[in-house]
C-alpha positions in Angstrom: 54.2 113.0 143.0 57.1 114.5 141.6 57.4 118.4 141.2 59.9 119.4 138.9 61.5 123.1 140.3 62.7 125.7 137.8 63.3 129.2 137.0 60.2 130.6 134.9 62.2 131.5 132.1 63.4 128.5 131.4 60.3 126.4 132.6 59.2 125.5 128.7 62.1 122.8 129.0 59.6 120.6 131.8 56.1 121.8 130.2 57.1 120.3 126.6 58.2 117.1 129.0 54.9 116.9 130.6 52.7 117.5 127.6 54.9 114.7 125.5 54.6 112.3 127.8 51.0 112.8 128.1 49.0 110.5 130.7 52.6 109.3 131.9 52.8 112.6 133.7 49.6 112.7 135.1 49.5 112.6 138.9 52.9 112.0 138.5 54.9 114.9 137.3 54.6 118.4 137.7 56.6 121.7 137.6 56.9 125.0 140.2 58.8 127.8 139.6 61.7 128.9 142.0 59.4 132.5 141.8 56.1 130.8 142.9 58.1 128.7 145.5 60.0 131.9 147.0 56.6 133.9 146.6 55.2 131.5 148.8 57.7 130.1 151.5 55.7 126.9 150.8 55.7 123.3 149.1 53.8 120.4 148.5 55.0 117.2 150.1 56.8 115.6 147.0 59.9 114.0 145.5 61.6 117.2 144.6 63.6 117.5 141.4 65.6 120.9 141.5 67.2 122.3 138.8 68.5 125.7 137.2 71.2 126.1 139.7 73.4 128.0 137.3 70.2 131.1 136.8 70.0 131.3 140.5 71.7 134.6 142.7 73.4 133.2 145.9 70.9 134.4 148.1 68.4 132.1 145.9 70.6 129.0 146.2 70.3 129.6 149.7 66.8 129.6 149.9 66.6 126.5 148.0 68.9 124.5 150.0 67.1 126.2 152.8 63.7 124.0 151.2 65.6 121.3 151.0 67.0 120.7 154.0 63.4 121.4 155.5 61.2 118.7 153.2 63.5 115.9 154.2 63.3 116.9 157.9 59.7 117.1 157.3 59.0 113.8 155.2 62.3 111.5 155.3 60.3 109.5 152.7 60.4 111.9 150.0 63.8 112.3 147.4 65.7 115.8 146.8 67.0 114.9 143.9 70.0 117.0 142.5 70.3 118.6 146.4 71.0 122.3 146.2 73.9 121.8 148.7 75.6 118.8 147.4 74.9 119.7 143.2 78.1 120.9 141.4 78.1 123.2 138.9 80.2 123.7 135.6 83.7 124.2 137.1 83.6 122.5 140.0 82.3 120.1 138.7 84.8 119.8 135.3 87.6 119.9 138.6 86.2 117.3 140.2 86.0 114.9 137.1 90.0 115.8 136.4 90.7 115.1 140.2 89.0 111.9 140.2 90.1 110.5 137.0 87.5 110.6 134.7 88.3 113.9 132.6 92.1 114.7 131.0 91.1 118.0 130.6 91.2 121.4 133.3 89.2 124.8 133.4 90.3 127.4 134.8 88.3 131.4 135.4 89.8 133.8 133.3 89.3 136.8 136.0 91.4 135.3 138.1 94.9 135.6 135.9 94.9 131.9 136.1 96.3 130.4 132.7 95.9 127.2 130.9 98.6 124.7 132.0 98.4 122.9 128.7 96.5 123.5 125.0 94.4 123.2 123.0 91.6 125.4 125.0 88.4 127.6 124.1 86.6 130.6 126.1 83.4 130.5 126.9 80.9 131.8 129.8 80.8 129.6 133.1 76.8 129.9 133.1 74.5 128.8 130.4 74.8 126.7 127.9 75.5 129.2 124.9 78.9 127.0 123.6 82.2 128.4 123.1 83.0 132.4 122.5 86.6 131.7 120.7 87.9 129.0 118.6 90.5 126.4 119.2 93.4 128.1 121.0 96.9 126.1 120.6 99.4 128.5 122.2 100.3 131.2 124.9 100.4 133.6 122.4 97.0 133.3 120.5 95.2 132.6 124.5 96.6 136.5 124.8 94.9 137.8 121.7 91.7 136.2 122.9 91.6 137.9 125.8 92.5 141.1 124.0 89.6 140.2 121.5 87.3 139.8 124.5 88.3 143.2 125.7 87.6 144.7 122.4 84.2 144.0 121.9 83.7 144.7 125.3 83.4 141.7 126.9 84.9 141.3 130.4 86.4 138.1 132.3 84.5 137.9 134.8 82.0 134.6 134.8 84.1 133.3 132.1 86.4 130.6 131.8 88.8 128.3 129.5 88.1 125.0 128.9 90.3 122.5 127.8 89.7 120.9 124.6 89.6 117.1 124.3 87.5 116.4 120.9 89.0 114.4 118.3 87.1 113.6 115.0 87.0 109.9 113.1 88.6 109.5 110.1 86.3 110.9 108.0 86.7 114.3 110.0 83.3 113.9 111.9 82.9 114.7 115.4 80.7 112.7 117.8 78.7 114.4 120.8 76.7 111.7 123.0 74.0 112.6 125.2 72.2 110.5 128.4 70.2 111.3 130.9 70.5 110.5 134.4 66.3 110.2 135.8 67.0 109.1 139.3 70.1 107.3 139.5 68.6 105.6 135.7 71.1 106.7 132.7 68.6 106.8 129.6 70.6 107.6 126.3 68.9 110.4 124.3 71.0 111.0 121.2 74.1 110.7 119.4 75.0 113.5 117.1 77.8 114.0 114.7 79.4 117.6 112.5 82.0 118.4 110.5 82.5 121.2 112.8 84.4 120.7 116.5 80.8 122.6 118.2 78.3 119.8 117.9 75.0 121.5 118.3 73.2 119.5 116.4 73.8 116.9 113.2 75.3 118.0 110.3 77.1 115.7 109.0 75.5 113.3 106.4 73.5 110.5 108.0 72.5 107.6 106.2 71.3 103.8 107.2 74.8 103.1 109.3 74.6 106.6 111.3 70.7 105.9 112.0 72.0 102.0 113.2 74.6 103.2 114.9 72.8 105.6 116.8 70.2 103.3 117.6 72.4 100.3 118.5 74.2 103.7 121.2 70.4 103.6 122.8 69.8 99.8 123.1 72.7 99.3 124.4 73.7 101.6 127.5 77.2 101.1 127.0 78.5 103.8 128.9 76.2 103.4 131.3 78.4 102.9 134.5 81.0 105.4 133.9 78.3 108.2 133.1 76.5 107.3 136.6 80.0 107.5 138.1 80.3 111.6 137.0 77.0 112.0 138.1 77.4 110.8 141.6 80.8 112.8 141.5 79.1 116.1 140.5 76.2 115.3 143.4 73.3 115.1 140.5 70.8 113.0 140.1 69.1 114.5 137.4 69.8 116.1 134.2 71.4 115.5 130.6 75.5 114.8 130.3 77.0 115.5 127.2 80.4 113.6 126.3 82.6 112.4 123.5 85.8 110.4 123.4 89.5 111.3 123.0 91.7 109.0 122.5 89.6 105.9 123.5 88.7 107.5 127.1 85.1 109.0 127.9 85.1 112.9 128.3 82.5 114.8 130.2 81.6 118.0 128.7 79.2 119.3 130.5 76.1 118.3 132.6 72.8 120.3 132.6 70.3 120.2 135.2 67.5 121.3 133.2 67.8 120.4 129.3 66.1 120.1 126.4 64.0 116.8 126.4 63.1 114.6 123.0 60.3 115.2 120.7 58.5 111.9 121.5 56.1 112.6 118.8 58.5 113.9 115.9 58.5 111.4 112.7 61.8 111.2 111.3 64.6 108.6 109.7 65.8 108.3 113.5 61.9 107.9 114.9 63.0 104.6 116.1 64.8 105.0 119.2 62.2 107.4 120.5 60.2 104.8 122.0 63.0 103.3 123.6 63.9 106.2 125.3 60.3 107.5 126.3 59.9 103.7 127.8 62.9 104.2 130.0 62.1 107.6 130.8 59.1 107.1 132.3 60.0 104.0 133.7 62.7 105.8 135.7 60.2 108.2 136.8 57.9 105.4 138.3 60.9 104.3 140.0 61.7 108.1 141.8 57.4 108.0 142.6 57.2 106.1 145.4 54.9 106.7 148.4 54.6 109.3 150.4 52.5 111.6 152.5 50.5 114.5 151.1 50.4 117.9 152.5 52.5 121.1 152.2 55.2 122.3 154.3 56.0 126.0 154.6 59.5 127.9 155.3 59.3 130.6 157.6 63.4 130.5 157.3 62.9 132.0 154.3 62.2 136.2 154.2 63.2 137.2 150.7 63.5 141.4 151.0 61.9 142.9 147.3 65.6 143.2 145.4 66.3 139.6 146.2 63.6 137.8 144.5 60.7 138.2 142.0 57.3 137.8 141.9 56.1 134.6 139.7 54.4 137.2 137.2 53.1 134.5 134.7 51.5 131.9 137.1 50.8 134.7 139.9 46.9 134.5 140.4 47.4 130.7 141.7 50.4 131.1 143.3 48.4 134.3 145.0 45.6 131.4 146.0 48.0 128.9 147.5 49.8 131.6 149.6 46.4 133.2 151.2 44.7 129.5 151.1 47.9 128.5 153.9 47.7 131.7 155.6 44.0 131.3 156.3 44.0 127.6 157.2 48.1 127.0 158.3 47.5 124.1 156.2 51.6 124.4 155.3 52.3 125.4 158.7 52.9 121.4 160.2 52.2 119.6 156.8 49.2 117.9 157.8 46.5 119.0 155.4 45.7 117.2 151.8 46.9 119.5 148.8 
């Protein structure tokens, strides 16, 4: 079994997953919410697949690397698969890539005075994944009246950052925004989009026969396949989506998210085509991650979350509720020993 952890708000991400996959998922993949797992200092014995890490307070993280550290000294067989104490997040991460050669481009967190070293650059936030707040900046001079912008609408630096910008559009002024997933150590390509614009969020640009080809021929054929694993393994993930473009012939990382929107297996369009070919390798990866391993649940009596620290799992609570006073009453989590 694999069990899928994320923050409730954000769990529709895993659910559409599950249900698109169908009888892939079954006995095979499920989901628990960092509330339910808090609420009840407990797990199943599973390969565990956390996520979220940028929604999470400190003392949360904690907790979860707390959970990890415990399931693999309880059940060495199982995977922790993005490992709350080795996973990156954005800026670290984007550092790391520069450091080890894989991005030309630096960030750098506005509330700490520190300024770009070189432009073109945009602000945005350091959590989430709501895209830039600015434009393209190109000088000293227009980074100052960002700020100042910023300031005016009343919008603070703190948790937010300038990025470098690396995009470049072809010659027909389209940009390109690839995206893979990384299932276990398994790059799957999802999608390659293309705008007139410099934010791809989605296609805009006209696509015809040779978009739909090339975008297709981008899933058969992996090839990025060993440089994206290579910024995965820097950024200690295992899981999640990267998205990346080129500049100047080198692959740039943009970001990686550890829980991301997943394909519409079912959705009939003029690029249904390489859906298949994804969901194949997809679930193929997961197979892979599902190997044996004992069944049971372990509990966490490290963990003693005070009331302002954490919150109750308010949509799933009645069988969260149930697990918690089923392992009270037989200590079924207690040494790990009892079927789930």
């Amino acid at each position: 079994m694999i069990v899928y952890v994320v923050t409730a708000r954000f769990s529709t991400t895993i659910q559409g997953l599950i249900r698109g996959l169908g009888a892939d998922a079954r006995g095979r993949l499920s989901y628990l919410t960092y509330e339910e797992l808090f609420f009840e200092r407990a797990a199943p014995i599973a390969h565990i697949i956390f996520t979220d890490f940028d929604r999470l307070t400190r003392y949360e993280l904690d907790c979860a690397g707390a959970v990890a550290l415990r399931l693999q000294a309880a059940a060495p067989e199982i995977r922790i698969l993005n490992h709350p104490l080795h996973a990156l997040e954005r800026v670290p991460l984007l550092r790391r890539l520069r450091e080890e050669g894989v991005n030309d481009f630096d960030v750098q967190r506005l509330d700490t005075g520190a300024r770009p070293e070189r432009f073109p650059v945009f602000l945005r936030a350091e959590d989430g994944y709501g895209g830039p707040e600015t434009g393209i900046i190109a000088s000293d001079a227009e980074f100052d009246q960002a700020l100042a912008e910023l300031r005016r609408v009343g919008k603070g630096l703190k948790g937010r950052i300038a990025v470098g910008y690396v995009g470049e559009p072809d010659a027909k002024g389209v940009h390109r925004k690839y995206g893979a997933f990384n299932v276990g150590g398994a790059i799957v390509p999802q999608h390659l989009m293309r705008s007139e614009h410099w934010v791809v969020k989605k296609n805009s640009a006209a696509i015809g026969p040779a978009e739909i080809e090339e975008e297709l021929a981008f899933i058969r054929e992996n090839p990025h396949a060993e440089q994206l694993a290579r910024a995965f393994r820097i950024g200690g993930l295992d899981f999640g989506r990267v998205d990346y473009g080129f500049h100047r012939g080198r692959l740039q990382v943009y970001e990686i998210n550890s829980n991301p929107s997943f394909p519409n297996f079912g959705k009939s369009d003029g690029r249904s085509e390489r859906r298949p070919l994804i969901r194949e390798r997809f679930v193929a990866a997961l197979r892979a991650i599902d190997t044996p391993h004992r069944r049971g649940r372990i509990g966490f009596p490290e963990i003693r979350p005070r009331a302002h620290d954490l919150h109750l799992p308010r949509t799933r609570l009645p069988a969260s509720l149930g697990r918690r006073i089923l392992d009270s009453v037989t200590g079924r989590a207690k040494h790990g020993k009892d079927p789930e």
